[in-house]
N, C-alpha and C positions, 0 to 999 in steps of 0.2 A: 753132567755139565759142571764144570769150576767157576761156581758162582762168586768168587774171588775176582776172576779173569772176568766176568761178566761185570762186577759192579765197579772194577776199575775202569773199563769202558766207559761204561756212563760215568761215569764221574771225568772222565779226559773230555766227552763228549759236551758236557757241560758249560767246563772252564774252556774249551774252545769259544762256546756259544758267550759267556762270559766277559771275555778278551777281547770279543767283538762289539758285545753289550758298551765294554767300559769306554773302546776307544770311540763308538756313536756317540755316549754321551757326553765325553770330553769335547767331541766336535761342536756337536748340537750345544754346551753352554757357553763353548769361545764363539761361536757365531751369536748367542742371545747377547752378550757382553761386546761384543764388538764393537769399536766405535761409528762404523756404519751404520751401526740396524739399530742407533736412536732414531726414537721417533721425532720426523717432520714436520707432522702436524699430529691432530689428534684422529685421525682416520689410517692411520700409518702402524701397523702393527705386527711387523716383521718380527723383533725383535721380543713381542708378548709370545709370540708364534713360536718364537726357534724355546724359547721358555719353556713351552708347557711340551715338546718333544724331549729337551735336555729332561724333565719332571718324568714322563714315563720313562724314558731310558734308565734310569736315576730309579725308578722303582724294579724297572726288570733287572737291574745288576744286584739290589737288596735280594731279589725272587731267586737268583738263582746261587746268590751266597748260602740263602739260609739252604737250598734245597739240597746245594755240594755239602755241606755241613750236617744235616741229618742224614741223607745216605749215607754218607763217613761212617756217623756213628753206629747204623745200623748191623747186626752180626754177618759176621762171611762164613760161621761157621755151618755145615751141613744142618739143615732143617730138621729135628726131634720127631724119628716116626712119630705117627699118629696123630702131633700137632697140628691142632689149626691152622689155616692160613693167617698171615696179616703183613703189616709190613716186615721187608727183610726176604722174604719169600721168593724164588724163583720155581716160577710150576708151567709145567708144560699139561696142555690139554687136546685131547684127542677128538677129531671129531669123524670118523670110517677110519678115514688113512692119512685123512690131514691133521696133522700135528702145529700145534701152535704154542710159543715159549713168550712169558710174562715175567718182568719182574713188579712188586708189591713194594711202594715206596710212598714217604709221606708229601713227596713236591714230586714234581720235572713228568708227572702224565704226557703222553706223548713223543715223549724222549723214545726214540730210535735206536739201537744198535747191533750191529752182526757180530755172535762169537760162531767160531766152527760151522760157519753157513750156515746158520741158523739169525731167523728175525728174529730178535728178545723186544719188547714193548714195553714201558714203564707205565704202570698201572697206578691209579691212586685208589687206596678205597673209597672215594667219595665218586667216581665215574662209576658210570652203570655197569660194566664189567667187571670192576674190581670190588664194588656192592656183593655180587654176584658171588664170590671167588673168598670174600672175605669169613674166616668159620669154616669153611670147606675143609675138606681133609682129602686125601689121597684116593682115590676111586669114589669121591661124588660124584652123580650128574648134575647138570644145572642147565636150566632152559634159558636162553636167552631169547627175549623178545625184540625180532627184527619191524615188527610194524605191521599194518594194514593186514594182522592174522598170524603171519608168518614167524616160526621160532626155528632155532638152533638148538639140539640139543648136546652137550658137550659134556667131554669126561675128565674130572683131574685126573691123568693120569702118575704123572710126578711131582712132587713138591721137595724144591731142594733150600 
């Protein structure tokens, strides 16, 4: 798989999410500024309100700068047999016939994208799968523990 073609996705993926991120927060702080949403009285707190949304929006567009910015940096180029996992990594893992494709990155866990009909998942190594996954090499097993007994056992099969 062209992990190039992969991590430009996510990264489009991102600044889409971004784009949207900037123009909430833009909203959420012309509404806290507004000359409407002064407060009336001291029970009146519209305007602290649309505040501390413009505050998280205003953090999630910092969250997703830094995290476009260290994927950037990370390599495209083909993964060093026999090397370890970590960030930069795309590895796909087998588990009978189910195939499942990961990329290894320092932000954006749960980032989404389809290359060649194929799910790719952004992994951080701080989530329990990519704990998991991190130090691996090419035909480990790893058990993943689903809960109340129940485990996955699964194979790196690729690491690109």
């Amino acid at each position: 798989m062209n992990k190039s073609a992969v991590v430009r996705k996510i990264v489009a993926t991102l600044q889409r999410e971004l784009a949207t991120y900037i123009r909430a927060a833009r909203a959420a702080h012309d509404e806290a500024t507004h000359e409407q949403n002064k407060p009336e009285n001291k029970y009146d707190t519209r305007g602290l309100e649309a505040s501390y949304l413009a505050r998280g929006q205003s953090r999630q567009v910092a969250e997703l700068e830094l995290a476009i910015t260290q994927i950037e940096a990370l390599s495209t180029s083909p993964w060093p047999e026999g090397t370890a996992i970590g960030p930069g990594a795309l590895v796909e893992v087998v588990e009978g016939r189910e195939h499942a494709w990961y990329y290894v990155a320092p932000r954006a866990g749960g980032t989404e994208v389809t290359h060649m009909q194929h799910e790719i998942l952004v992994l951080t190594p701080q989530s329990p799968l990519g704990q998991q996954l991190v130090g691996r090499r090419k035909g480990d097993e790893i058990v993943v523990d689903l809960g109340r007994g129940a485990t996955r056992r699964l194979r790196v099969a690729t690491v690109g």
